[in-house]
Every structure is written in C-alpha cells, then in structure tokens.
N, C-alpha and C positions, 0 to 999 in steps of 0.2 A: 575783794575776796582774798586776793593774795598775803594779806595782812591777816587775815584768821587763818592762813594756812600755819603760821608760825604760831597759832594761841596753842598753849598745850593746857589739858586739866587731863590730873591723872597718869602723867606723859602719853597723852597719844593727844593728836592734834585735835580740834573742834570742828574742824574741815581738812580731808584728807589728800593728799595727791601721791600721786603715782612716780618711781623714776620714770621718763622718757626713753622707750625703746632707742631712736636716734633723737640725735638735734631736730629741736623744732618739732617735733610729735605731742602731742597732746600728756599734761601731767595731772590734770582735774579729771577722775573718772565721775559715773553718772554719782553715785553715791555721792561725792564730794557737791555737785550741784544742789543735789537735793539738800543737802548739809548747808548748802550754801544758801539757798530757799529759806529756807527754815529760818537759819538766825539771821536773814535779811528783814523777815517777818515778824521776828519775834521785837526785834531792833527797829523796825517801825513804830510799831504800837509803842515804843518807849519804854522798853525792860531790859535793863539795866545788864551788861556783859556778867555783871557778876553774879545774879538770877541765873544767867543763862548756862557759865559755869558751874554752878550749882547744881541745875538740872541737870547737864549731860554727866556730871558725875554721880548722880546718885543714881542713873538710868545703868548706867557704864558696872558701878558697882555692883545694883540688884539683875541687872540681866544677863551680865558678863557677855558686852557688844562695848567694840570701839565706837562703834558707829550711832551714837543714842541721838543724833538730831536728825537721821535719818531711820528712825523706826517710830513707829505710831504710838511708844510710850512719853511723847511731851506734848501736852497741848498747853494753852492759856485762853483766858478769861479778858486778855487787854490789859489785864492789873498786875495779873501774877502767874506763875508757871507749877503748872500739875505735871503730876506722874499718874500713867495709867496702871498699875499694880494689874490689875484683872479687868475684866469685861464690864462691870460696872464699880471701878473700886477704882476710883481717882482722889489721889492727895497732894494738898500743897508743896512744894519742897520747903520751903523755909519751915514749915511746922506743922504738917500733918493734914491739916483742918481740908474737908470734904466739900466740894463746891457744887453750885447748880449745875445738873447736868445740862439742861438746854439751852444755855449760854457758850460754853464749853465745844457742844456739838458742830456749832458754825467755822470753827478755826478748821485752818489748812484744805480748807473742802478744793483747794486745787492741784491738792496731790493725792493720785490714785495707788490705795493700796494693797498690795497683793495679801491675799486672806492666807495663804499658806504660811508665809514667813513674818507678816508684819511690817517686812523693807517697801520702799517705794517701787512700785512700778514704772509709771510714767507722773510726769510735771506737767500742769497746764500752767503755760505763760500768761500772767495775767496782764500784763503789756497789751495781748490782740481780745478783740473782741468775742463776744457770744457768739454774734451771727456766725464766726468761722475761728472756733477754736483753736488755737494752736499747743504741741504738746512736744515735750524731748521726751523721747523712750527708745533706749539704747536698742530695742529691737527694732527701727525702722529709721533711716536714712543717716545711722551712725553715729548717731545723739545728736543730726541737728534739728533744728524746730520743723515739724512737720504738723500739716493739716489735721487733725484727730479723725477725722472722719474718712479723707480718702487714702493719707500718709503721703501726701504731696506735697516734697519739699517747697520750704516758705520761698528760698531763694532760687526754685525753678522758675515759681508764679511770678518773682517780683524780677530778676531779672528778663522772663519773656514783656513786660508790662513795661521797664524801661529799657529794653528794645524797638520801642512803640508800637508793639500790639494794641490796638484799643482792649480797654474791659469784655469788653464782650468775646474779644478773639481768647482772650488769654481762661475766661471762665468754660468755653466751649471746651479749650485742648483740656482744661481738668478737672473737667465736668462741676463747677462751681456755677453759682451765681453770680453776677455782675458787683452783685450787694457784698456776698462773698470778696471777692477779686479785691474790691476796692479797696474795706477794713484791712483785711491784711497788709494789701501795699502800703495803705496808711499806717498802719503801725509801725511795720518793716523802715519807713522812712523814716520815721519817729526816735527810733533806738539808737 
C-alpha cells in the first residue's frame, strides 16, 4: 500500500495518508484503507494502474472529491472501470459506452456504504469467513477489525484462544459460536 501512497493523479495521491500526530502514530486514516481496498480489488481482477488512474481522475474531476476510490462512483465489470454519473447512469471511462447493470451490481458488495454521503462506512474483510464476519469501521475498536455482529475486537478473541482458552471458553466470554471462534482464529492466524 505504501507504494500507491506516493501515486499521484491529478496531484493528490490515489491513497491518502495523514501526518502522524507523534512518532509512530498511525499515517493511513480509514478513507485511505478503503482506498486501499479498492485498488487492491480492482488490481486483482487485472486492471491495469493506468484504468485505474484514469478512473479516480475522471471521478476526481466530475465530482470535485480527492477521494474517488473511496466513493461509490467506480465500479467494474472484471474487464473494465465505470463511473456512476447517477443512479442508474454508469459509463465506461475510456469511452463512454454503458454496461450491463447486473454484472456491474456484484462488485465491492464488501464495502458498506453510507446513503447520505456516498463515502464508506465500514469494510468487510474478506480474509475471514461468513459464519463470523469481520469489519473495520472507525466507529468501533479504533479501525481495528472487529466482529460485525457483536464489535468484538478480532484480537480480544484470538489472543484469549492462544491464551489456551479452549473454543468453547473463548465463544461463551463473547457470546459466539465455537464455529464462530474458530474461523476467525483461523483466519487471524492466517494473515
């Protein structure tokens, strides 16, 4: 990520950071993750920096937002990168041309978006599992990943777990499932 903190289009970065109050404080606010989401995503499916450039600048341009990979005017198709102009008014960037909407719908469905403003709310980590979703949302345990459901930090459960709690003891103190418990630790060990 620290390497797109340096991409500029437009002069303003593509993922944003913050100065750091003191040393050692945090320079990635939640925007910039989301940002960071985003063209990790987009950069999976195999769409090219320069698409991508493309897109936050023409978002950047028509909506006057630094911020265009973290607002719900980009999605993609896997091939190529739309702009949401309106409510049902999506165009290619490279040239216009109007795509399937039910194709289109499936993209970023792991980032929740706040209706008011269009910016992200919260991030579901797609690292942990369904049975126990995990999400950062700067309103609950300080942007780190927390349980979606109860907002029980990930690294309460998995440090009580390698503690040697058994599964059972550690889903009782947070009200979880066993099945629960375990996906997460498993993921958590994962990353």
């Amino acid at each position: 990520m620290y390497y797109w903190l340096a991409e500029q289009v437009g002069g303003s970065p593509l993922v944003h950071r913050v100065e750091p109050e003191k040393r050692g404080w945090p320079s990635v606010p939640f925007v910039a993750v989301v940002e960071a989401y985003v063209l990790r995503a987009l950069r999976d499916l195999g769409l090219t920096k320069q698409k991508i450039r493309e897109a936050a600048a023409e978002v950047r341009r028509t909506f006057d937002t630094p911020y265009a990979l973290a607002t719900k005017k980009i999605t993609t198709d896997g091939v190529d990168i739309f702009v949401q102009y309106a409510e049902d008014d999506l165009a290619r960037v490279e040239d216009g041309q109007r795509p399937f909407r039910e194709v289109i719908d499936r993209y970023l469905h792991y980032i929740d978006w706040d209706v008011s403003d269009g910016f992200a709310r919260s991030l579901q980590l797609r690292q942990y599992s369904d049975v126990a979703p995990v999400i950062i949302d700067p309103r609950f345990g300080w942007g780190a990943p927390v349980v979606a459901a109860s907002k029980v930090p990930v690294d309460a459960v998995v440090d009580l777990w390698l503690a040697g709690e058994p599964l059972e003891a550690v889903a009782y103190e947070y009200d979880l499932t066993r099945v629960q418990v375990e996906a997460i630790c498993r993921a958590a060990r994962a990353a």
